[in-house]
BAFI-3210 file (N, C-alpha, C; in Angstrom, 3 decimals, decimal comma, padded with zeros to 6 digits):
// residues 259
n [1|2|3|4|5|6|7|8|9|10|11|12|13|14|15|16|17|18|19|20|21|22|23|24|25|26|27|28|29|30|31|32|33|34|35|36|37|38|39|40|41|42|43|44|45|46|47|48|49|50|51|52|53|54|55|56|57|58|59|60|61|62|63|64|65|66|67|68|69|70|71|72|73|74|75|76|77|78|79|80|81|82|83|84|85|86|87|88|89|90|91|92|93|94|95|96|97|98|99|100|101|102|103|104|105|106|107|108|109|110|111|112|113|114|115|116|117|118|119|120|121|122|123|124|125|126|127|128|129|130|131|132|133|134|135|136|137|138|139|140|141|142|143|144|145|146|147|148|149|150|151|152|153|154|155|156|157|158|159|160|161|162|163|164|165|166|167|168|169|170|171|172|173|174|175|176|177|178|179|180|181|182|183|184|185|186|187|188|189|190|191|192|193|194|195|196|197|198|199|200|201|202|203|204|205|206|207|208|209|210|211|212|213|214|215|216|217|218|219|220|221|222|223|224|225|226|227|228|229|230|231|232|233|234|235|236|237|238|239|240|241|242|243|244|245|246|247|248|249|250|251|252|253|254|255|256|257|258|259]
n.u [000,844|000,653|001,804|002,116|003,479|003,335|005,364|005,238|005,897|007,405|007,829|009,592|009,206|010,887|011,029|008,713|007,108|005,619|004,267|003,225|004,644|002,727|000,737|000,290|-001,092|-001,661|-003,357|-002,985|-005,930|-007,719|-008,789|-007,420|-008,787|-007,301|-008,473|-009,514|-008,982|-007,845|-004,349|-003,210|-001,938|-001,882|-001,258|001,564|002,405|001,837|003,868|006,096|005,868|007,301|009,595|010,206|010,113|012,138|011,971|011,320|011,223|009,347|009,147|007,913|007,727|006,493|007,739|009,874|012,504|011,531|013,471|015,788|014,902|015,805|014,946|014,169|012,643|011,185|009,421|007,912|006,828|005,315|002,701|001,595|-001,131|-001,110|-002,719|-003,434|-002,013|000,074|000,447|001,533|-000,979|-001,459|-001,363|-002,155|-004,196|-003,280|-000,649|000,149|-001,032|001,318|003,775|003,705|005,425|007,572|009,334|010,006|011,455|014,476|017,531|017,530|015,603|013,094|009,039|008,257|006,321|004,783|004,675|003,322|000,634|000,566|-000,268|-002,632|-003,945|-004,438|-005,916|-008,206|-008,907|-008,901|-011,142|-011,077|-010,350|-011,556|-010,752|-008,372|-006,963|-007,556|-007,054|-005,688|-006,095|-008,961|-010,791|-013,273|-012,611|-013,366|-012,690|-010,123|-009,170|-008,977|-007,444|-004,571|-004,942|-004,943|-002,418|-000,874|-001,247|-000,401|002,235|002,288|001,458|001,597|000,449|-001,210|-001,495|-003,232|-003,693|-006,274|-008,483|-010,847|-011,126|-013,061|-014,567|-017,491|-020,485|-021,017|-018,902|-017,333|-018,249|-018,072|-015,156|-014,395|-016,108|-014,436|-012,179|-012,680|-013,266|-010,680|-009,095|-010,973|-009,533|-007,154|-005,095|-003,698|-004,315|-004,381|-005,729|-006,202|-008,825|-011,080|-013,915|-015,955|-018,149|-017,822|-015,513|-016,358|-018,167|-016,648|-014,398|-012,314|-010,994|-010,568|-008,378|-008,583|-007,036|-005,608|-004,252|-001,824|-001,330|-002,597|-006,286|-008,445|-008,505|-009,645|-012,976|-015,169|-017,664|-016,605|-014,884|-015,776|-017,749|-019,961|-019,150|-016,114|-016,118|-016,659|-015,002|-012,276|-013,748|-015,120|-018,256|-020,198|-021,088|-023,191|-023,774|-024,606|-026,330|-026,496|-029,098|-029,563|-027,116|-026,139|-023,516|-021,605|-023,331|-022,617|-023,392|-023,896|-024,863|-027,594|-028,574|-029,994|-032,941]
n.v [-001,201|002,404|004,883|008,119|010,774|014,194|015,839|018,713|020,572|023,164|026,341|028,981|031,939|034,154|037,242|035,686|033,306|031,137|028,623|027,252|025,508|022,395|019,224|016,305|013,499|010,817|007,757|004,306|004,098|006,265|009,495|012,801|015,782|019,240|022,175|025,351|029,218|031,296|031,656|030,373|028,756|025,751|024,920|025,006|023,256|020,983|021,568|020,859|018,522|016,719|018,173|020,251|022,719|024,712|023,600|022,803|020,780|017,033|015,141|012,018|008,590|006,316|005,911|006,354|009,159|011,614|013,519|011,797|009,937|009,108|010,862|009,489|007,280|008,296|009,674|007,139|006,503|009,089|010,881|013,578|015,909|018,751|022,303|023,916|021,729|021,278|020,885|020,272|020,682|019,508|017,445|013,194|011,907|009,436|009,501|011,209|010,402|007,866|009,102|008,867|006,849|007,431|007,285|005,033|003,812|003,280|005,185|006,722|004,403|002,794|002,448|-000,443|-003,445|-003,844|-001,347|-000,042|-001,663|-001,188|002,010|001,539|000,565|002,423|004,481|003,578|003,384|006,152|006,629|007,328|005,936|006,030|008,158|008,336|008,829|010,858|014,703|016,815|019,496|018,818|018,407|018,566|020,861|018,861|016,750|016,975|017,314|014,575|013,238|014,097|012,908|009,902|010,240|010,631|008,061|006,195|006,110|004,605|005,070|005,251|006,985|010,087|013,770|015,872|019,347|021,158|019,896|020,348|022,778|025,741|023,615|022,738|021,602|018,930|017,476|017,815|016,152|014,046|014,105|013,559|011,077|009,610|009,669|008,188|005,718|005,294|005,342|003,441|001,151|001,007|003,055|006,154|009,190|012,887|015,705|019,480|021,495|023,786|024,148|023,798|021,937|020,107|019,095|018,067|015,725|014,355|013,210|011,798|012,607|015,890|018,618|021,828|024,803|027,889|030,822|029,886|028,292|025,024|024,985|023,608|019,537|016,531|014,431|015,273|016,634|017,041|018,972|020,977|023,366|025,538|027,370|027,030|027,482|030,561|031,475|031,352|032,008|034,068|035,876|035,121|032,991|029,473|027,196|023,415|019,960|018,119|016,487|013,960|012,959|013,665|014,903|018,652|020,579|023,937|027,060|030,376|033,293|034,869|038,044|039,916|041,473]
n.w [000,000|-000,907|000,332|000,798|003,257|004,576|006,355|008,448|006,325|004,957|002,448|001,320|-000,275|-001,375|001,309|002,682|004,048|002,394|002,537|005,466|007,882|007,143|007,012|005,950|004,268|002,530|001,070|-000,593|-002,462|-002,062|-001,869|-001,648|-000,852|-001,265|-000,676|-000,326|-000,692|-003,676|-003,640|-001,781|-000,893|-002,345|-004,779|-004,478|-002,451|-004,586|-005,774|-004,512|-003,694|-005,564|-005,669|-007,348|-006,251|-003,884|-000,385|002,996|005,634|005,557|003,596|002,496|000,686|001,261|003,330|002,109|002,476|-000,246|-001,650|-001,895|-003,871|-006,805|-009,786|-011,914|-010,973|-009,378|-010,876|-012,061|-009,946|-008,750|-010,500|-012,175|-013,009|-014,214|-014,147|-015,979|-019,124|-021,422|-024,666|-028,112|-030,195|-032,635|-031,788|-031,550|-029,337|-028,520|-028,890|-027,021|-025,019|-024,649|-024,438|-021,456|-020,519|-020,957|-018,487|-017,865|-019,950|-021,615|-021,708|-024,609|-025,674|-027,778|-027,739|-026,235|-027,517|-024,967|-023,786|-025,308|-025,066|-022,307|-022,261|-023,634|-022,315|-020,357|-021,498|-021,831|-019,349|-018,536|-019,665|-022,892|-024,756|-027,451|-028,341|-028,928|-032,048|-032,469|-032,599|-030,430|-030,681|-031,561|-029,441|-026,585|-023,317|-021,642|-022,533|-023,118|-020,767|-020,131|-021,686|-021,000|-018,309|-018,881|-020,265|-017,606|-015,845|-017,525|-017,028|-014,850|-012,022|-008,400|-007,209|-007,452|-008,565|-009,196|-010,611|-010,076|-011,646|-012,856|-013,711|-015,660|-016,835|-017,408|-015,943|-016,609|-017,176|-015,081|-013,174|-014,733|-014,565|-011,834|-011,570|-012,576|-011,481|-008,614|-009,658|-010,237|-008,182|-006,871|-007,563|-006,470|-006,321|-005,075|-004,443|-005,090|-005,062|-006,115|-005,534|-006,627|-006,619|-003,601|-003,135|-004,793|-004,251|-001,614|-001,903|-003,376|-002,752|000,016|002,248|003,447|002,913|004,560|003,557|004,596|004,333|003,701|005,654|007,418|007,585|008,605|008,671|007,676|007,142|004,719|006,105|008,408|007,782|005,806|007,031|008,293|010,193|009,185|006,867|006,822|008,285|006,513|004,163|004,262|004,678|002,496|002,022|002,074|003,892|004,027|003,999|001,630|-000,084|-000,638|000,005|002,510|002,366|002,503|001,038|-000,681|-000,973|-002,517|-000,643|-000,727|-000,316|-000,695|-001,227]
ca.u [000,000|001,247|001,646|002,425|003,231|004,222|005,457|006,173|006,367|007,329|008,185|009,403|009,518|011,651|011,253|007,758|007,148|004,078|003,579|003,865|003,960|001,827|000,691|-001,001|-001,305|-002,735|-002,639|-003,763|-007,267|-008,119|-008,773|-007,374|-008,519|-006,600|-008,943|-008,935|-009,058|-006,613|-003,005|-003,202|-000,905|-002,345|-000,506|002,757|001,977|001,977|005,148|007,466|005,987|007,732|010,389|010,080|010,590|012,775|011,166|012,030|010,389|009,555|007,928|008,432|006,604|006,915|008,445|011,567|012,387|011,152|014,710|016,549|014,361|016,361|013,966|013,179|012,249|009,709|008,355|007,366|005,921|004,316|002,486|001,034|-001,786|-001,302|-003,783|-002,983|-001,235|000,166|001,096|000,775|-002,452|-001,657|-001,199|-003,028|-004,416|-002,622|000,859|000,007|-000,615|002,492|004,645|003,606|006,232|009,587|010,225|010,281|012,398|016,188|018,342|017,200|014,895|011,960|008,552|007,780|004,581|004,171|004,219|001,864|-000,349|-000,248|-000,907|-003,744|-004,854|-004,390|-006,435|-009,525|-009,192|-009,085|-012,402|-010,887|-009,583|-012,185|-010,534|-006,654|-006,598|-007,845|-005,778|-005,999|-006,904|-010,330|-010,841|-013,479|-012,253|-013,098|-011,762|-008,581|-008,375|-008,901|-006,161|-003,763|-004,515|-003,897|-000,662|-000,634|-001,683|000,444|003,150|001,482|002,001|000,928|000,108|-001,855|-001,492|-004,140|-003,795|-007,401|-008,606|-012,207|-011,132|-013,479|-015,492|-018,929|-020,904|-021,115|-017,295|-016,522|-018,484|-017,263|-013,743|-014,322|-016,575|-013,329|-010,959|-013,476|-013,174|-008,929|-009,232|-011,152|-008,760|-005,895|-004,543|-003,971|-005,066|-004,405|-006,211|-006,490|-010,216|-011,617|-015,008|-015,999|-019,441|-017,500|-014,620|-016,863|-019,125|-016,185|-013,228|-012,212|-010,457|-010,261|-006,943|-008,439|-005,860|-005,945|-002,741|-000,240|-001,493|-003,872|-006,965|-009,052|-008,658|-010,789|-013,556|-015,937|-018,330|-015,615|-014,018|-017,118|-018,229|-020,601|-017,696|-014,968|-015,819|-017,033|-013,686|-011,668|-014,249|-015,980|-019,676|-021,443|-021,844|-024,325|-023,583|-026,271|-025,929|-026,790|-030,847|-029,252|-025,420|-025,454|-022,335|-022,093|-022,793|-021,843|-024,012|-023,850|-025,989|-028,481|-029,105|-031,126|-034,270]
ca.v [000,000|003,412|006,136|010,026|011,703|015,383|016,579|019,821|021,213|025,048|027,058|030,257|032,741|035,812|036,682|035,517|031,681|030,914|027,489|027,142|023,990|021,755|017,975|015,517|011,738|009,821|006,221|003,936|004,016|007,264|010,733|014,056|017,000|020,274|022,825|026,802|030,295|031,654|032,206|030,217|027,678|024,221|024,104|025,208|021,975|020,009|021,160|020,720|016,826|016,385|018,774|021,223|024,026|024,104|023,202|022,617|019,552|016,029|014,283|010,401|007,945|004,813|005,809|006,818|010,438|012,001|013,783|010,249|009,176|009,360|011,872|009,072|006,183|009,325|009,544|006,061|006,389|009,787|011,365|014,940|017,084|020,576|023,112|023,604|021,000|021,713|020,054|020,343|020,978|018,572|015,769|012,438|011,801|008,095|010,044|012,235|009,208|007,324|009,916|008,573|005,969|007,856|007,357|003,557|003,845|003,314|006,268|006,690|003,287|002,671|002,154|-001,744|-003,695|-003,777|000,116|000,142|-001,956|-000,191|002,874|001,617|000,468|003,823|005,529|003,210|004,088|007,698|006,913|008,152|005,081|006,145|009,470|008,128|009,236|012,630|015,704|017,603|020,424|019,128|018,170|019,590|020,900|017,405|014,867|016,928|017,059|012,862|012,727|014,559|012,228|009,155|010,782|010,544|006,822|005,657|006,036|003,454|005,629|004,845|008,581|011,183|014,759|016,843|020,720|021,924|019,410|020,584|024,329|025,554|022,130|022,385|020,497|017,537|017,327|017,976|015,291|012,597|013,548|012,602|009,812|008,602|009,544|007,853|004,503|004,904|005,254|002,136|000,215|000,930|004,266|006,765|010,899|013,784|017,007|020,227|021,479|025,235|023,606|022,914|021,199|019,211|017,992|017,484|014,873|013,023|013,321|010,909|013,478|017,246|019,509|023,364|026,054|029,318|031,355|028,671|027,164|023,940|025,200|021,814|017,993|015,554|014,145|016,287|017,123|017,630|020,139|021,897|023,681|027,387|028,139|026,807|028,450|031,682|031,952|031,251|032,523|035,204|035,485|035,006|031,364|029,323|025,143|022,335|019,023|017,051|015,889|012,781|011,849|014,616|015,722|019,410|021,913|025,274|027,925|031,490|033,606|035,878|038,915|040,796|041,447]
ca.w [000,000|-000,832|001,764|001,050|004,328|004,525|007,964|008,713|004,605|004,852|001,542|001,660|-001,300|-000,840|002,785|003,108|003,997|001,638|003,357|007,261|008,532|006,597|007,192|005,113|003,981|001,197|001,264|-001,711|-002,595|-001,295|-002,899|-000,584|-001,862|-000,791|-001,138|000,124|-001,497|-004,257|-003,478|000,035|-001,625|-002,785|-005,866|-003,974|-001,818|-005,726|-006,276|-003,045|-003,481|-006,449|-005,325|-008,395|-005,971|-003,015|000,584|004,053|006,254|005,880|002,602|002,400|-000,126|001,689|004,527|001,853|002,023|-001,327|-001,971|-001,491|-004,879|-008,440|-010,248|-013,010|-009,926|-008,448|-012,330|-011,890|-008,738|-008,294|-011,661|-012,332|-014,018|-014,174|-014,480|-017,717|-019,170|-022,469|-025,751|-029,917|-030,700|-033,408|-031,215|-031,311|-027,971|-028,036|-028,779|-025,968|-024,166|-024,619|-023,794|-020,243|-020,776|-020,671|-017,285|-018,111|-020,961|-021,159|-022,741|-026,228|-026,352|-027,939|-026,829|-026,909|-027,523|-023,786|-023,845|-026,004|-024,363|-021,144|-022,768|-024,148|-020,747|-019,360|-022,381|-021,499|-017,552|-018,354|-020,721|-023,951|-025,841|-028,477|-028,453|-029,422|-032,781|-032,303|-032,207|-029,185|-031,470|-032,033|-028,309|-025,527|-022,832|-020,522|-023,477|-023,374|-019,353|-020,077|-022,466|-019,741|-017,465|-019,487|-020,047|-016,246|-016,111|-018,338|-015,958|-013,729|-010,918|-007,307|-006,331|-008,880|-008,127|-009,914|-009,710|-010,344|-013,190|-013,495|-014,117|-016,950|-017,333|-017,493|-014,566|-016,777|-017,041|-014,168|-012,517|-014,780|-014,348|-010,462|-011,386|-013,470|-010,374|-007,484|-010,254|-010,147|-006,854|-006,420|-008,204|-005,493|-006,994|-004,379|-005,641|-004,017|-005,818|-005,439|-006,470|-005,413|-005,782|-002,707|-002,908|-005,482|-003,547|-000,645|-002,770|-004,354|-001,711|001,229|003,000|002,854|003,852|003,791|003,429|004,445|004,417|004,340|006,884|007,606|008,816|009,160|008,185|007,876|006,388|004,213|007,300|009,792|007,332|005,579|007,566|008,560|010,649|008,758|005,484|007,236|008,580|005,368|002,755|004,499|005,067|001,494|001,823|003,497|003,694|004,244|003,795|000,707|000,432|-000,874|000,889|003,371|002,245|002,517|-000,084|-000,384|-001,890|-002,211|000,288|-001,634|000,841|-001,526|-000,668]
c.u [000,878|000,741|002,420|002,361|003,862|003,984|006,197|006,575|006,250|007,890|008,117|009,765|009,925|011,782|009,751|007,645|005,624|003,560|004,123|003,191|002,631|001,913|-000,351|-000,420|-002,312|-002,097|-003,586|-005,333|-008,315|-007,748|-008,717|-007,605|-008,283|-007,830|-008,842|-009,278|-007,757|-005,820|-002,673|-002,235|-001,078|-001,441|000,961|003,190|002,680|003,456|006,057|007,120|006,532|008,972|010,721|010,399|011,311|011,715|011,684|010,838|010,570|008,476|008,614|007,150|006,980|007,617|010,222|011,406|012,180|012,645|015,121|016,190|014,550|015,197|013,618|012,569|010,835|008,923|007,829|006,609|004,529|003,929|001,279|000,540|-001,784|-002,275|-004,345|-001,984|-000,991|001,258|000,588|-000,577|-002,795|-001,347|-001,530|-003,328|-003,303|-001,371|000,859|000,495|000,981|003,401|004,766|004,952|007,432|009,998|010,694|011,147|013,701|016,545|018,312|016,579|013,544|010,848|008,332|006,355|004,161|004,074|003,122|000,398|-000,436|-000,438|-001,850|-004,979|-005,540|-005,316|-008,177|-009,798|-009,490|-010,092|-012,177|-010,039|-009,973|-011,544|-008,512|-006,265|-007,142|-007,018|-006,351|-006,741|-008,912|-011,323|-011,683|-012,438|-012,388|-012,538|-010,564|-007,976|-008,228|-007,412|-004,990|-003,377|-004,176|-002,730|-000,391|-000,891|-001,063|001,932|003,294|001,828|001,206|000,410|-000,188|-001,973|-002,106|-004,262|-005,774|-008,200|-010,374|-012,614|-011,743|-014,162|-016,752|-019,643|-021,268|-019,800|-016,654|-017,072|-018,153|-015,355|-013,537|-015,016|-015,561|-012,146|-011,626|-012,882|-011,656|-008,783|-009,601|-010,445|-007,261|-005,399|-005,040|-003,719|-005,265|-004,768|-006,646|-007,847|-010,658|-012,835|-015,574|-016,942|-018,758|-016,448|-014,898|-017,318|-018,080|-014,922|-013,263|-011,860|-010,566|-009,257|-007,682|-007,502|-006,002|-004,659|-001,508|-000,628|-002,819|-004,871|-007,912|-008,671|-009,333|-011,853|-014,570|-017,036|-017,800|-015,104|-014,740|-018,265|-019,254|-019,403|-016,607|-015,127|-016,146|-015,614|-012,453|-012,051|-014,522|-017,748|-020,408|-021,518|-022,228|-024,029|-024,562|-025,859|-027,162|-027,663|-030,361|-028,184|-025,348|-024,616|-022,847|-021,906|-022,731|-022,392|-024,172|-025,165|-026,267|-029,029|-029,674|-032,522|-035,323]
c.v [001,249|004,159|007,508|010,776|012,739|015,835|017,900|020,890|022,928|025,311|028,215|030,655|034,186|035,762|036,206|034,115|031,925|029,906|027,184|025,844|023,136|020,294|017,605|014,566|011,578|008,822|005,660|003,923|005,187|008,419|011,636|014,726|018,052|021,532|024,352|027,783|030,164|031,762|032,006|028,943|026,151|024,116|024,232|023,681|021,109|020,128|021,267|019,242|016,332|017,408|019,719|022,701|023,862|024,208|022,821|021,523|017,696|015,694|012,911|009,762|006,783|004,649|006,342|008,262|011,175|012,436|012,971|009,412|009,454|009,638|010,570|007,893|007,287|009,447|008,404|005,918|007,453|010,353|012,570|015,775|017,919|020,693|023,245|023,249|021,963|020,997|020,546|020,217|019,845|017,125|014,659|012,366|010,247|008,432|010,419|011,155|008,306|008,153|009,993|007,620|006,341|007,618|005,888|003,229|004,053|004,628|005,476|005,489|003,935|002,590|001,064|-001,796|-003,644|-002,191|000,471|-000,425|-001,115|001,404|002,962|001,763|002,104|004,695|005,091|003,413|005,100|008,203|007,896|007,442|005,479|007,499|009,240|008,348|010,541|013,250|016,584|019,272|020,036|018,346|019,226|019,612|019,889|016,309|015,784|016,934|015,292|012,619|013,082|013,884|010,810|009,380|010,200|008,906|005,808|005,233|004,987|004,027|004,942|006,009|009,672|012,373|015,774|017,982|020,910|021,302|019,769|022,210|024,401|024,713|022,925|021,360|018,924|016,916|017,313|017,021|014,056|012,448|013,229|011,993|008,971|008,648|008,583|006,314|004,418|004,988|003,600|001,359|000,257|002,424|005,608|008,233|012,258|014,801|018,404|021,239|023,108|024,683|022,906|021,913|020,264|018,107|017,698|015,879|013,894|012,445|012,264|011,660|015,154|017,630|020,715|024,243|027,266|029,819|030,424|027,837|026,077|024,873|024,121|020,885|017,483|014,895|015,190|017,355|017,378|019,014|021,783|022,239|025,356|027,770|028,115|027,699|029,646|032,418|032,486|031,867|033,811|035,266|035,054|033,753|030,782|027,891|024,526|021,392|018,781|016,436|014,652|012,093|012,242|014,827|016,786|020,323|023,216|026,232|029,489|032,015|035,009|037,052|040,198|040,891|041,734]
c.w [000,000|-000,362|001,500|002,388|004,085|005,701|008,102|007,527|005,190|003,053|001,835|-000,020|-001,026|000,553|003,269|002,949|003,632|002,148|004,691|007,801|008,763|006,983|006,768|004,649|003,240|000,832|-000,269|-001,469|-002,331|-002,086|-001,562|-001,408|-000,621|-001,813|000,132|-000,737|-002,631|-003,608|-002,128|-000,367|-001,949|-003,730|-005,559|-003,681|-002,966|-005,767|-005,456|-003,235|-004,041|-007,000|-006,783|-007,680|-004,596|-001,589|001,741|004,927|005,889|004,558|002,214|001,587|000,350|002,725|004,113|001,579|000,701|-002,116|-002,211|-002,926|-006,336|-008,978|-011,419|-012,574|-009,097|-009,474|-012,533|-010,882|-008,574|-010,220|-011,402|-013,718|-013,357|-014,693|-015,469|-018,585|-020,829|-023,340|-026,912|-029,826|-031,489|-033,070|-031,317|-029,312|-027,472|-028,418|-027,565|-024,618|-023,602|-024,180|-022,401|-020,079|-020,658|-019,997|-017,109|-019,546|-020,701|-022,092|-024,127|-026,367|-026,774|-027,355|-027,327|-026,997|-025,969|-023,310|-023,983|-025,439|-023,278|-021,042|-023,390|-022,967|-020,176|-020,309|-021,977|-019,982|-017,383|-019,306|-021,792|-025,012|-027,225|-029,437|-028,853|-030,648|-033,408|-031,853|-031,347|-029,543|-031,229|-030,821|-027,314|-024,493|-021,534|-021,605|-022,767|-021,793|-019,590|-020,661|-021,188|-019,086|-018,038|-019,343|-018,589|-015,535|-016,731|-018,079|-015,202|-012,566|-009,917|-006,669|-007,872|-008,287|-009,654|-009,208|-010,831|-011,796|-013,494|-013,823|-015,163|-017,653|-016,934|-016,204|-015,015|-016,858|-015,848|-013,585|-013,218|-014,604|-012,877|-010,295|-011,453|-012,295|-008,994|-008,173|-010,136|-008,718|-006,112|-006,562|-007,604|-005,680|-005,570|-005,243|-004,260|-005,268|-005,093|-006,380|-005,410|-005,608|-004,827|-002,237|-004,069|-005,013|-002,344|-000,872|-002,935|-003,263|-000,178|002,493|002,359|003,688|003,435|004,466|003,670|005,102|004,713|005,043|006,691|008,380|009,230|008,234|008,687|007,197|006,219|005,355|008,336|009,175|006,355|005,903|007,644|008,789|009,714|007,554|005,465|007,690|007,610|004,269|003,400|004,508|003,844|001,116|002,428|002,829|004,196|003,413|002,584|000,783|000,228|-000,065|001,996|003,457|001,894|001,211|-000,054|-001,827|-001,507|-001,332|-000,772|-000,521|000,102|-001,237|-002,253]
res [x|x|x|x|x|x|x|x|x|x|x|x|x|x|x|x|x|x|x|x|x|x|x|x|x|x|x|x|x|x|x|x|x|x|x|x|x|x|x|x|x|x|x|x|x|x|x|x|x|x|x|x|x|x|x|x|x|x|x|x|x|x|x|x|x|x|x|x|x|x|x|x|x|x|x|x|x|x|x|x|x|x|x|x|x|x|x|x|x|x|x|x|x|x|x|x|x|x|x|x|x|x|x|x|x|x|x|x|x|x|x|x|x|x|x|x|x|x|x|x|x|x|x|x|x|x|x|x|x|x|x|x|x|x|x|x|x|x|x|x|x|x|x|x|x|x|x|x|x|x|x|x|x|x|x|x|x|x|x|x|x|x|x|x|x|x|x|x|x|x|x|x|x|x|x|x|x|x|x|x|x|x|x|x|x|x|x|x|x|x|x|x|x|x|x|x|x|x|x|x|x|x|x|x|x|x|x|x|x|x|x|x|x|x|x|x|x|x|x|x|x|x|x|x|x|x|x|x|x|x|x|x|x|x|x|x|x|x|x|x|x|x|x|x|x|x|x|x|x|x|x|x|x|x|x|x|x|x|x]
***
């Protein structure tokens, strides 16, 4: 079973520490979402895990310190969608795909038939096998978050770090791309995301981390962490939460004080 702990994560930028002693875990099977306002640092978070920016504390995947892990042995393990990912326009989606594969490739090899196969795999997990000889050009904006994550899949990672993948989707997109993460999830695949909808990553999420200035301000599960208080504190007053007629998970709707 794979285990992401981060103890203690600070980042500083200039003289201001943007993240102050952070803590969080995601074990297989399980979706965290890191959610919060703008510019309180979730996607900072993404990239100190995968040490893209420098960082001070404690992040171990297995109990092995993250640093300690030859950058093309952590591309096998951990795998990442950005916000906005970006490639040729004129791509196929099953090029796009494969290009998951490098980190399993020797200097300058090929990809074999077993590449290929588990890039095919990864195109039908991320519901878009149909979509492999389409160019990203002529792609909505939820095929082409699918293709992405293929890409990301293709890897065979044990840990998925999604910054914000339902930015700009539509509410039918956006709920199958965390029908399609709830299903990789099931299938052992541990997923840490970071989602500003919060009636969305209440609904789909095992855990929530919310953020406000660097700092943790609750963990826990969706009803421990979305809260009146909690998002009154963090958001400010114009939202009013209530649980879900169906899951009672909570949702989060603007307050209309118009008369």
């Amino acid at each position: 079973m794979t285990h992401l702990r981060v103890s203690d994560l600070r980042v500083r930028r200039g003289d201001r520490e943007v993240i102050q002693g952070v803590d969080l875990e995601v074990k297989s099977g399980e979706i965290v979402g890191l959610i919060g306002p703008n510019g309180v640092g979730k996607s900072t978070i993404l990239l100190a895990i995968t040490s893209v920016i420098d960082w001070r504390g404690a992040i171990e995947l297995d109990g092995r310190p993250v640093p300690d892990i030859p950058r093309r042995a952590l591309a096998r393990q951990i795998a990442v969608v950005q916000q906005n990912p970006e490639a040729p326009g004129y791509m196929r989606v099953g090029e796009l795909a494969l290009l998951g594969r490098h980190p399993h490739l020797s200097f300058l090899g090929r990809e074999s038939k077993h590449d290929h196969e588990i890039t095919h795999d990864a195109l039908i997990l991320a519901g878009c096998a149909d979509l492999a000889e389409r160019s990203l050009d002529t792609l909505s904006g939820g095929e082409r978050r699918r293709a992405f994550i293929a890409r990301a899949l293709a890897q065979e990672p044990a840990l998925l770090l999604l910054d914000e993948p339902t930015t700009s989707l539509d509410i039918d997109a956006q709920v199958e791309v965390f029908e399609m993460l709830r299903d990789l999830a099931a299938e052992g695949l541990g997923i840490l995301v970071v989602e500003h909808d919060l009636t969305l990553a209440s609904a789909y999420c095992d855990r929530l981390t919310l953020m406000a200035q660097g700092r943790v301000h609750a963990q826990g599960v969706p009803t421990e962490v979305v809260t009146a208080e909690s998002v009154r504190a963090v958001y400010g007053e114009r939202s009013t939460v209530m649980p879900h007629p169906q899951t009672g998970r909570p949702i989060v709707i603007p307050r209309l004080d118009r008369s």
